[in-house]
Biotite code that builds the C-alpha atoms (Angstrom):
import biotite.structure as struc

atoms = struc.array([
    struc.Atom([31.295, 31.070, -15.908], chain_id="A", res_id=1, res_name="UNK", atom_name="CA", element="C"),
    struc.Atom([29.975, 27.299, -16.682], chain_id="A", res_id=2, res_name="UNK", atom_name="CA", element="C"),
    struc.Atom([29.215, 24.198, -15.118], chain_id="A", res_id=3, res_name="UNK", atom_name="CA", element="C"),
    struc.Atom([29.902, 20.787, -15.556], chain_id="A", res_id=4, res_name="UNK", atom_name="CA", element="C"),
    struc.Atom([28.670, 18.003, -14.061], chain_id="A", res_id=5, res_name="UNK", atom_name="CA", element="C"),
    struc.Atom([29.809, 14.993, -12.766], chain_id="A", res_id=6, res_name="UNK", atom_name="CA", element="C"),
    struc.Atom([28.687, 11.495, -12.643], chain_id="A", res_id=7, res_name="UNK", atom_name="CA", element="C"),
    struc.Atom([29.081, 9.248, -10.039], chain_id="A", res_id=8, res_name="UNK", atom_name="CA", element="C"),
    struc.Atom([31.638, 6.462, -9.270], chain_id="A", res_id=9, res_name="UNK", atom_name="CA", element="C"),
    struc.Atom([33.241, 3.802, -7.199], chain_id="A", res_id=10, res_name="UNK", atom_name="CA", element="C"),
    struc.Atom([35.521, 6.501, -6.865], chain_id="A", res_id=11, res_name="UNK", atom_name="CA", element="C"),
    struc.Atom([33.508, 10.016, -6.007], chain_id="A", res_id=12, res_name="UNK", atom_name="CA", element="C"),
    struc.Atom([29.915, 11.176, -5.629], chain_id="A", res_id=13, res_name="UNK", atom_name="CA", element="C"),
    struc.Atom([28.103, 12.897, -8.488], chain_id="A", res_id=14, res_name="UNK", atom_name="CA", element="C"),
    struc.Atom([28.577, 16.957, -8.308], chain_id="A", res_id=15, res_name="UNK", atom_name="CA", element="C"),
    struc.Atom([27.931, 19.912, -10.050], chain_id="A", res_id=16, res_name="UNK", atom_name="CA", element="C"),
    struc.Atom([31.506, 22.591, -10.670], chain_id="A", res_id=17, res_name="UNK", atom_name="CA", element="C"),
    struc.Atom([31.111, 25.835, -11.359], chain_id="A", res_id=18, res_name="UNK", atom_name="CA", element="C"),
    struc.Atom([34.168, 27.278, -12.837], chain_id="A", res_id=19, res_name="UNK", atom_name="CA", element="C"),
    struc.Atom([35.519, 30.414, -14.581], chain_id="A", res_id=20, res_name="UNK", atom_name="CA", element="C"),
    struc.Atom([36.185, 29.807, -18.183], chain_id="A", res_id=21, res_name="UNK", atom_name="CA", element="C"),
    struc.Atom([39.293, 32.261, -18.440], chain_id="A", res_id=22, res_name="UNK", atom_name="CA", element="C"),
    struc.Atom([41.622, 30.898, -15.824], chain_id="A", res_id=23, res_name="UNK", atom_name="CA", element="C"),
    struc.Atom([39.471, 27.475, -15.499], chain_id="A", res_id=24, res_name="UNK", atom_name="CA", element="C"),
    struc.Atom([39.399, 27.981, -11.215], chain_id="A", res_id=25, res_name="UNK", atom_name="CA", element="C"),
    struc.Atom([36.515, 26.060, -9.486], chain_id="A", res_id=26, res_name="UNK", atom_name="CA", element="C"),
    struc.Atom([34.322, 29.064, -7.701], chain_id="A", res_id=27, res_name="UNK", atom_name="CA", element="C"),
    struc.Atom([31.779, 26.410, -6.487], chain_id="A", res_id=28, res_name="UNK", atom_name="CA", element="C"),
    struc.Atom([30.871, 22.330, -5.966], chain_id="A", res_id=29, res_name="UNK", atom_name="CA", element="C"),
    struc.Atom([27.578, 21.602, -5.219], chain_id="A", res_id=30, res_name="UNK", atom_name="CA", element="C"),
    struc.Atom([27.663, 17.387, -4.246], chain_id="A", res_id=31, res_name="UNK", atom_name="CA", element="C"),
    struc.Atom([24.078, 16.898, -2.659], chain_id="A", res_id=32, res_name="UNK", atom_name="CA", element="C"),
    struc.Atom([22.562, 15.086, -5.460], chain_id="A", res_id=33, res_name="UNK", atom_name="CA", element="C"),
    struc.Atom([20.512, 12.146, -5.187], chain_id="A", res_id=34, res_name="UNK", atom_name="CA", element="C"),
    struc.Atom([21.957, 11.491, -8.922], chain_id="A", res_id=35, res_name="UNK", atom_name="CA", element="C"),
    struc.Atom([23.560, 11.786, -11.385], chain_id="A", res_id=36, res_name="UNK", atom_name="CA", element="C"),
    struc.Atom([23.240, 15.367, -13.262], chain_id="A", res_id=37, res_name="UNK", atom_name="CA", element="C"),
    struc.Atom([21.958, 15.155, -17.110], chain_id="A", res_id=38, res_name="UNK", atom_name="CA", element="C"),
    struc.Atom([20.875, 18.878, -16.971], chain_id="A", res_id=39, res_name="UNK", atom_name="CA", element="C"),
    struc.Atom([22.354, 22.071, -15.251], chain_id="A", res_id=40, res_name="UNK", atom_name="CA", element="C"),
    struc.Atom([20.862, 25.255, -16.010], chain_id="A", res_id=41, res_name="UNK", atom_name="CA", element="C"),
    struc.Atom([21.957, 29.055, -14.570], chain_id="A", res_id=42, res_name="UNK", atom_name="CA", element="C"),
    struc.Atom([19.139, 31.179, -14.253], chain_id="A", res_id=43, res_name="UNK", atom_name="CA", element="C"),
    struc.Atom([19.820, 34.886, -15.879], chain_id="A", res_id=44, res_name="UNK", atom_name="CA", element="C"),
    struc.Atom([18.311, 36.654, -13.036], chain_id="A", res_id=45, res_name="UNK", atom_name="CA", element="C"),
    struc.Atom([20.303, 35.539, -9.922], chain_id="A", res_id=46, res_name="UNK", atom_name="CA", element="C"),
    struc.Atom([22.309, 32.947, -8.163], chain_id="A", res_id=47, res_name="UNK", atom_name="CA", element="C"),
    struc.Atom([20.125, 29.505, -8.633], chain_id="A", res_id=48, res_name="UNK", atom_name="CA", element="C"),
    struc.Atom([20.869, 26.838, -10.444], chain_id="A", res_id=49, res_name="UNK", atom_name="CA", element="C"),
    struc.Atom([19.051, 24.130, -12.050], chain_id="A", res_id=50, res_name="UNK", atom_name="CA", element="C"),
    struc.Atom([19.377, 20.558, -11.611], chain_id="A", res_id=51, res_name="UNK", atom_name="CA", element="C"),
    struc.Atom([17.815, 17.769, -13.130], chain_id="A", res_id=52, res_name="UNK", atom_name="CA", element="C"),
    struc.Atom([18.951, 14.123, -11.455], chain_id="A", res_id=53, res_name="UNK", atom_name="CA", element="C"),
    struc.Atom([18.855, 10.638, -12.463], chain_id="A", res_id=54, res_name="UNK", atom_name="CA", element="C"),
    struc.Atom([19.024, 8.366, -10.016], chain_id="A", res_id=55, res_name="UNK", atom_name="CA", element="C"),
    struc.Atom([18.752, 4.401, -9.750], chain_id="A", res_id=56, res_name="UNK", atom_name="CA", element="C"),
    struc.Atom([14.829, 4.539, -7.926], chain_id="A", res_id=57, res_name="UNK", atom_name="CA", element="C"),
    struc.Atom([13.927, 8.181, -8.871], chain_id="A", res_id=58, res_name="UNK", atom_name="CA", element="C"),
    struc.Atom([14.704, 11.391, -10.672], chain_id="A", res_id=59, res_name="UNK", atom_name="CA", element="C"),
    struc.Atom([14.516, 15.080, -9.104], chain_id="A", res_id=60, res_name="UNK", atom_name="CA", element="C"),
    struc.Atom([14.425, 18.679, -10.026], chain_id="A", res_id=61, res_name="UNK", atom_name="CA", element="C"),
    struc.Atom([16.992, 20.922, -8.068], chain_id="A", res_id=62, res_name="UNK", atom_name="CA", element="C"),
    struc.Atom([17.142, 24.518, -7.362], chain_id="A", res_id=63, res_name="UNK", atom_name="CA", element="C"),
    struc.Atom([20.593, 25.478, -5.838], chain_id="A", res_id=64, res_name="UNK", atom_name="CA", element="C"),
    struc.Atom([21.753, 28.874, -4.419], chain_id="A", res_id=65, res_name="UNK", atom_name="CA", element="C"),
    struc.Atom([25.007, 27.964, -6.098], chain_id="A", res_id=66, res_name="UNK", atom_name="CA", element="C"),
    struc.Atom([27.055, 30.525, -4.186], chain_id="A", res_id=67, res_name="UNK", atom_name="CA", element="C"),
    struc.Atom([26.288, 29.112, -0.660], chain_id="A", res_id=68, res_name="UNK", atom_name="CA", element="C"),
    struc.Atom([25.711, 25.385, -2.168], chain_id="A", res_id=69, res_name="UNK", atom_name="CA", element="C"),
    struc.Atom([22.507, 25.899, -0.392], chain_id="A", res_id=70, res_name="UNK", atom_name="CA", element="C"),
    struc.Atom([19.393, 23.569, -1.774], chain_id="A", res_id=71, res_name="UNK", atom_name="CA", element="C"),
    struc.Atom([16.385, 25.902, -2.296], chain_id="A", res_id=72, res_name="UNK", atom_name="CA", element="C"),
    struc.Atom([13.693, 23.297, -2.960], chain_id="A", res_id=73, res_name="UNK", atom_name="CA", element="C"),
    struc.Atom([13.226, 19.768, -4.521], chain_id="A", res_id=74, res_name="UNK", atom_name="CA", element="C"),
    struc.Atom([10.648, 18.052, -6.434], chain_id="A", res_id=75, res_name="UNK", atom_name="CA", element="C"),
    struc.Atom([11.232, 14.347, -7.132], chain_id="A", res_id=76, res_name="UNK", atom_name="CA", element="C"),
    struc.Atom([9.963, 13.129, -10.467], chain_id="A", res_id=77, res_name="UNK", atom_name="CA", element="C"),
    struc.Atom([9.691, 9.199, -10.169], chain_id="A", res_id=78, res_name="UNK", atom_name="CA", element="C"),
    struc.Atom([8.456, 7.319, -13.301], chain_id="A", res_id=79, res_name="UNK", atom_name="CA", element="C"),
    struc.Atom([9.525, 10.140, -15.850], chain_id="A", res_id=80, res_name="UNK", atom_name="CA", element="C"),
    struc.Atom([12.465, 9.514, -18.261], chain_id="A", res_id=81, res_name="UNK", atom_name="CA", element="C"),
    struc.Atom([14.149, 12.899, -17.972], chain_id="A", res_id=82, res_name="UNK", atom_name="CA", element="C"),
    struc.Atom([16.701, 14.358, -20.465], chain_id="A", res_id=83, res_name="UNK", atom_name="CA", element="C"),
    struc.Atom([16.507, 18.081, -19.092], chain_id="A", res_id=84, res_name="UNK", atom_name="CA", element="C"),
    struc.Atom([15.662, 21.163, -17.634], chain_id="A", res_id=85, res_name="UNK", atom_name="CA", element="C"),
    struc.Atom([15.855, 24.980, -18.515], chain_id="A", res_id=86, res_name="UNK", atom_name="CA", element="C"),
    struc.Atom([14.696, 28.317, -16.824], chain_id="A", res_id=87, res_name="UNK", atom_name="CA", element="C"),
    struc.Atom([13.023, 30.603, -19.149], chain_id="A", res_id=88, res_name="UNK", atom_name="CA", element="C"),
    struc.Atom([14.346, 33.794, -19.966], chain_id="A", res_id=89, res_name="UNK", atom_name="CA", element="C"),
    struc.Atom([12.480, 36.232, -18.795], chain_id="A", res_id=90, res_name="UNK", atom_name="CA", element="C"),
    struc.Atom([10.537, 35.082, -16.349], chain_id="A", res_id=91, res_name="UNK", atom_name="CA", element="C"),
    struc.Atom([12.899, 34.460, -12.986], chain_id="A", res_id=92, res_name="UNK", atom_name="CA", element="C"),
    struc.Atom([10.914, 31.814, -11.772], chain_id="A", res_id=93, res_name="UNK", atom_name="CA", element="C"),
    struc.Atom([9.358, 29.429, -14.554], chain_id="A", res_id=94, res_name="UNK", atom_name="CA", element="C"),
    struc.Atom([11.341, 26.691, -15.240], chain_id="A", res_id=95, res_name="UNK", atom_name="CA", element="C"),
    struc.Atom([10.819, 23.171, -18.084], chain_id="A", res_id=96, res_name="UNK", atom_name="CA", element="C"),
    struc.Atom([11.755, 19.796, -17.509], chain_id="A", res_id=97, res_name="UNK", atom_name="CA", element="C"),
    struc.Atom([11.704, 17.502, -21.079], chain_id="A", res_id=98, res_name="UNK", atom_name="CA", element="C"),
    struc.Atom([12.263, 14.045, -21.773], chain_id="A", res_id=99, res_name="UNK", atom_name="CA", element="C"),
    struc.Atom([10.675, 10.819, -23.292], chain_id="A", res_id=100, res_name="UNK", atom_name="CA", element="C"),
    struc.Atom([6.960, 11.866, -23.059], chain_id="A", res_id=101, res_name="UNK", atom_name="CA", element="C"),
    struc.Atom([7.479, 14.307, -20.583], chain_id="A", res_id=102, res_name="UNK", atom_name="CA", element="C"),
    struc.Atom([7.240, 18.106, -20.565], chain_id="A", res_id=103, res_name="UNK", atom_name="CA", element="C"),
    struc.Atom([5.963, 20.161, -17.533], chain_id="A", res_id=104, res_name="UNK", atom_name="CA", element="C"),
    struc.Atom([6.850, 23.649, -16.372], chain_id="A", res_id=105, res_name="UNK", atom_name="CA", element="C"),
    struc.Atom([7.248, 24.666, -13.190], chain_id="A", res_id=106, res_name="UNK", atom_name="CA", element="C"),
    struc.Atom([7.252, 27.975, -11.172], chain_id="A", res_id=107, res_name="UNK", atom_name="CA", element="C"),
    struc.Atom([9.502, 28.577, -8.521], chain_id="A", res_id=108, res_name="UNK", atom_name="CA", element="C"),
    struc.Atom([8.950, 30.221, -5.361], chain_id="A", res_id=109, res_name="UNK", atom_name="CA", element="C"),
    struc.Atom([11.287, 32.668, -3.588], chain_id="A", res_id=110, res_name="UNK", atom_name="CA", element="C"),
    struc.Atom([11.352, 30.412, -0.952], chain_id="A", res_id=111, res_name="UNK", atom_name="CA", element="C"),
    struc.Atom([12.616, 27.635, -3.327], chain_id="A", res_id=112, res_name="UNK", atom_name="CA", element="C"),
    struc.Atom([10.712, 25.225, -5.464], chain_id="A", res_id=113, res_name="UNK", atom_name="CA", element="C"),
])
């Protein structure tokens, strides 16, 4: 399984697809994002994914229950120049967003962000 995501348009909204790589079917579109996607991360533990969007006034941090397309919790990150985000192995709910002079982690709740 991977994801891809997609910038916006004239034409369509930016989006996140979440496809299977052996018969390349979409299982899943999540299209509530206040930007454009620059980092999408699975988490190894369950069903959320990771977000980071740039947008024209601000950037966020997303966490998705990516089999309902359910948002779990958002954190908008204003002035920082974001290139990423990543949860860490191990630990189900710390998560990193990086980017020109930024790096902060970030634990999640159950609840969401």
């Amino acid at each position: 399984m991977v994801a891809s995501g997609q910038v916006s348009s004239e034409h369509q909204e930016a989006s996140v697809n979440i496809w299977l790589i052996e018969s390349l079917q979409t299982i899943a579109v999540i299209d509530q994002m206040l930007g454009n996607p620059v980092s999408i991360a699975f988490s190894a533990h369950d069903f959320v994914l990771l977000t980071v969007e740039v947008g024209v006034e601000e950037n966020s941090l997303s966490f998705w229950d990516w089999e309902s397309d359910a948002l779990l919790g958002r954190v908008q990150l204003n002035e920082e120049r974001l290139t990423g985000g990543a949860f860490h192995p191990h630990e189900a709910d710390l998560a990193v967003t990086f980017g020109v002079h930024h790096l902060s982690f970030w634990r999640r709740k159950r609840t969401g962000s």
